[in-house]
C-alpha positions as CSV (number, residue, x, y, z in Angstrom):
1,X,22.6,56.7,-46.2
2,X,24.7,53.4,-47.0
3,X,22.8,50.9,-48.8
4,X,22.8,47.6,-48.2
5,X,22.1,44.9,-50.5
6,X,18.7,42.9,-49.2
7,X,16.4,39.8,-50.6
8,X,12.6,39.9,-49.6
9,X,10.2,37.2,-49.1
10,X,6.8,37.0,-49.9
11,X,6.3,33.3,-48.9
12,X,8.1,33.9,-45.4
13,X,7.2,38.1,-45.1
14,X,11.6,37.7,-44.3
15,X,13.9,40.5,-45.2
16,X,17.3,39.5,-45.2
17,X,20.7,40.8,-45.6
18,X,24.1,40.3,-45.8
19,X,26.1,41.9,-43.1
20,X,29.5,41.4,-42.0
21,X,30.1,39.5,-38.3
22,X,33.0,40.5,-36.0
23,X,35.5,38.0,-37.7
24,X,35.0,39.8,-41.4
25,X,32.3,36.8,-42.4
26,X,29.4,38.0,-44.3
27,X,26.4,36.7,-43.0
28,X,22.6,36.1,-43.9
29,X,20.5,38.7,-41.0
30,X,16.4,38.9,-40.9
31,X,15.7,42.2,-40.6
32,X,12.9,43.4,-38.7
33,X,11.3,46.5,-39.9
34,X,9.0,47.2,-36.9
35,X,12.1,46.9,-34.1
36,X,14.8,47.8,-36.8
37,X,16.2,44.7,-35.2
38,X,18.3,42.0,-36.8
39,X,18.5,38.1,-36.3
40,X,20.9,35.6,-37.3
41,X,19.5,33.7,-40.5
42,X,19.9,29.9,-40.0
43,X,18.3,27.4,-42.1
44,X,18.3,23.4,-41.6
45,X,17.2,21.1,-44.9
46,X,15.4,17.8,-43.3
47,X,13.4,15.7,-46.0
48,X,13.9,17.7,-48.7
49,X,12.4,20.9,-46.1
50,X,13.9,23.7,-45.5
51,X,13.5,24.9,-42.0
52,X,14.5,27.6,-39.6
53,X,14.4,27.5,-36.0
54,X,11.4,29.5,-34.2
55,X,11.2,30.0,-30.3
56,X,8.5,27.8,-28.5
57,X,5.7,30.2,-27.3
58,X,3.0,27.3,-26.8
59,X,2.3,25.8,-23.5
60,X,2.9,21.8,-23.5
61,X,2.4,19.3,-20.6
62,X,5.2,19.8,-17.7
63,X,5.8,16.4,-18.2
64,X,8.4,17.9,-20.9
65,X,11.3,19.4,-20.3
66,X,13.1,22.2,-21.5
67,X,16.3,21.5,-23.5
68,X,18.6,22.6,-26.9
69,X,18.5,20.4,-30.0
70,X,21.3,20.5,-32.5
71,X,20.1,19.7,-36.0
72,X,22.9,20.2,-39.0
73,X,25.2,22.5,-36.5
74,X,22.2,24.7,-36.3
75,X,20.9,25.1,-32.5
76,X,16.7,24.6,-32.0
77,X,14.9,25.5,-28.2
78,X,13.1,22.3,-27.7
79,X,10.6,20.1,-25.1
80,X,11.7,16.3,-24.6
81,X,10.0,13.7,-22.3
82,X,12.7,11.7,-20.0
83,X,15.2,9.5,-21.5
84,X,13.6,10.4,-25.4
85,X,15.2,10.7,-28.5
86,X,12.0,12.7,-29.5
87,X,12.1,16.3,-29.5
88,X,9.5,18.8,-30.1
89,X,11.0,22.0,-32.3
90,X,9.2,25.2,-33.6
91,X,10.7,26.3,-36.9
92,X,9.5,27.9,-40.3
93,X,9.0,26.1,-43.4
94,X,10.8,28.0,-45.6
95,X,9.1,27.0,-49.0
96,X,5.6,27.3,-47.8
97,X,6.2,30.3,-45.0
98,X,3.9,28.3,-42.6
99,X,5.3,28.1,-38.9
100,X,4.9,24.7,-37.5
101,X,5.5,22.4,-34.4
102,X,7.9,19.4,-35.4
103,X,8.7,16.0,-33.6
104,X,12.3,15.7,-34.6
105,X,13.8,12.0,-34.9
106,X,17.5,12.3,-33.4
107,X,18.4,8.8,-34.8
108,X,16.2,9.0,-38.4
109,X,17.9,13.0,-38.7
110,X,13.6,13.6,-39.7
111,X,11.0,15.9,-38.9
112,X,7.0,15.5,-38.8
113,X,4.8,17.7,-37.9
114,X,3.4,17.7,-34.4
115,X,-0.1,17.5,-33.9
116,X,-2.3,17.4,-30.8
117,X,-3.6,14.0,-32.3
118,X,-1.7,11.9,-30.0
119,X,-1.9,14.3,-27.0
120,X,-5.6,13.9,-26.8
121,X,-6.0,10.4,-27.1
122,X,-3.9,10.4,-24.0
123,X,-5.9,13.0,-22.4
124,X,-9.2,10.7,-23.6
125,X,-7.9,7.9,-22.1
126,X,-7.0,9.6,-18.5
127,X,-10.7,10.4,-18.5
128,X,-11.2,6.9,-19.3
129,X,-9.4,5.5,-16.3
130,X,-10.5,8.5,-14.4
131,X,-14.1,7.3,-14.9
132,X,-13.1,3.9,-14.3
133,X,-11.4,4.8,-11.2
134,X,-14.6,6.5,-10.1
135,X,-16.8,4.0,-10.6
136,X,-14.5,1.3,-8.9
137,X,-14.8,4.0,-5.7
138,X,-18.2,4.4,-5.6
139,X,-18.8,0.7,-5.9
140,X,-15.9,-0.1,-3.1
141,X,-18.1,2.6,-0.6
142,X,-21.3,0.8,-1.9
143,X,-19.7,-2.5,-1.2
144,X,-18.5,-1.3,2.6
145,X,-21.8,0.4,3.5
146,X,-23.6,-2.8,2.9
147,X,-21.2,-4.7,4.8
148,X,-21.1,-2.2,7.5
149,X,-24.9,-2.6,7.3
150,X,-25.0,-6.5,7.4
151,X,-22.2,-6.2,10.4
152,X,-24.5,-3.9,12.6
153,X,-27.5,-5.9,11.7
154,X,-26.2,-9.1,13.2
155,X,-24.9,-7.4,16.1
156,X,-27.9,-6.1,17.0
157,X,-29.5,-9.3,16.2
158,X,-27.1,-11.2,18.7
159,X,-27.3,-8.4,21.3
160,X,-31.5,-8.9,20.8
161,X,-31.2,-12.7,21.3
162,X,-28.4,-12.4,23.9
163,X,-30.7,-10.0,26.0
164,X,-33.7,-13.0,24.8
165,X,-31.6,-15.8,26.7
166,X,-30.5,-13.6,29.3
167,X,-34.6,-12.7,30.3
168,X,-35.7,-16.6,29.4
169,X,-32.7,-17.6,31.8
170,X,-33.6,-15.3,34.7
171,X,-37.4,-16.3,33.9
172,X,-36.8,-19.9,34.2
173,X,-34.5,-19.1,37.7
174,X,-37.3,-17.1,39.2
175,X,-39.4,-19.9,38.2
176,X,-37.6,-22.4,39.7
177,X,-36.7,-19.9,42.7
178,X,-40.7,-19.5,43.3
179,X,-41.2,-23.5,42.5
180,X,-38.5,-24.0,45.4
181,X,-40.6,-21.7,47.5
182,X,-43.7,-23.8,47.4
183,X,-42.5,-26.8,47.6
184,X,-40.6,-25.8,51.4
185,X,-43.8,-24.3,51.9
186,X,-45.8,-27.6,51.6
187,X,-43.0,-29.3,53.2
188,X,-43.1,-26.9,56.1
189,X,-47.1,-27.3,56.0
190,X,-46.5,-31.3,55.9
191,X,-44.5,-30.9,59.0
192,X,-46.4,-28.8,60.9
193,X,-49.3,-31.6,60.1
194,X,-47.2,-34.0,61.0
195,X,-46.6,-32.9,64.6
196,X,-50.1,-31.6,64.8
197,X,-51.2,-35.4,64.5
198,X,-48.6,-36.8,67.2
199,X,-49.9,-34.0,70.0
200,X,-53.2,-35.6,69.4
């Protein structure tokens, strides 16, 4: 069996070793001892850190976007928002061992760590407006049920008064109708009197 010179560590749980790449370079490999696998060892130092990349297993908002961050030559997966010089980065801190999720500052060339701080005092806020949305609804349908209310009221108000002057009006024609009556009736009777009295 060949032997090949390896460092271990504790802090990280990494193996690595030096192998040689096509082009004769000797290069740092983490060895995986339950795949007997090996990955490229890369390594960034950001404020006085010492970080290497990690793949993004956690599930952001799809507001972000999928992309590749460069950081000292060294190529991260990452999320960004639209038009950002922000990117989110997994990666391992090599002097603690503790895997974290960084917001990377492309103009600053610094890392902080990324914390769901800021994400839900977003997602309070939605519920905020949400409620206030809500609210503004229920008082809008509020608002047009009592108008709709009001509105039918005084329509059937003005079709109950309308229906009012329209009985008063044929009341005061039948009146006049049956006043009309009896006064050609008297006329006639003062007539028929009249020629009663010249016979005589």
């Amino acid at each position: 069996k060949r032997q090949v010179p390896a460092y271990y560590s504790e802090i990280n749980n990494y193996t690595l070793v030096g192998l040689k790449s096509s082009n004769t370079e000797i290069e740092f490999f983490v060895y995986d001892e339950n795949t007997k696998t090996y990955t490229l060892y890369k390594e960034v130092s950001l404020d006085q850190m010492k970080l290497t990349p990690l793949k993004i297993t956690k599930d952001f908002s799809k507001e972000y976007l999928k992309s590749t961050t460069i950081i000292d030559e060294v190529e991260f997966e990452s999320l960004k928002l639209k038009n950002s010089k922000y990117s989110i980065i997994n990666a391992k801190d090599l002097s603690t061992g503790e895997d974290n999720y960084y917001i990377y500052d492309e103009k600053t060339n610094t890392v902080i760590i990324f914390t769901d701080e800021q994400t839900n005092e977003y997602k309070s806020k939605i519920a905020e407006y949400e409620k206030i949305i809500m609210l503004l609804l229920v008082e809008t349908c509020i608002i047009f049920i009592v108008l709709v209310t009001v509105l039918l009221s005084k329509v059937r108000k003005n079709k109950k008064r309308r229906k009012h002057i329209k009985e008063e009006m044929q009341k005061q024609l039948k009146e006049e109708e049956t006043k009309k009556e009896i006064e050609e009736e008297q006329e006639e009777k003062k007539k028929e009197k009249k020629s009663t009295n010249k016979k005589k």
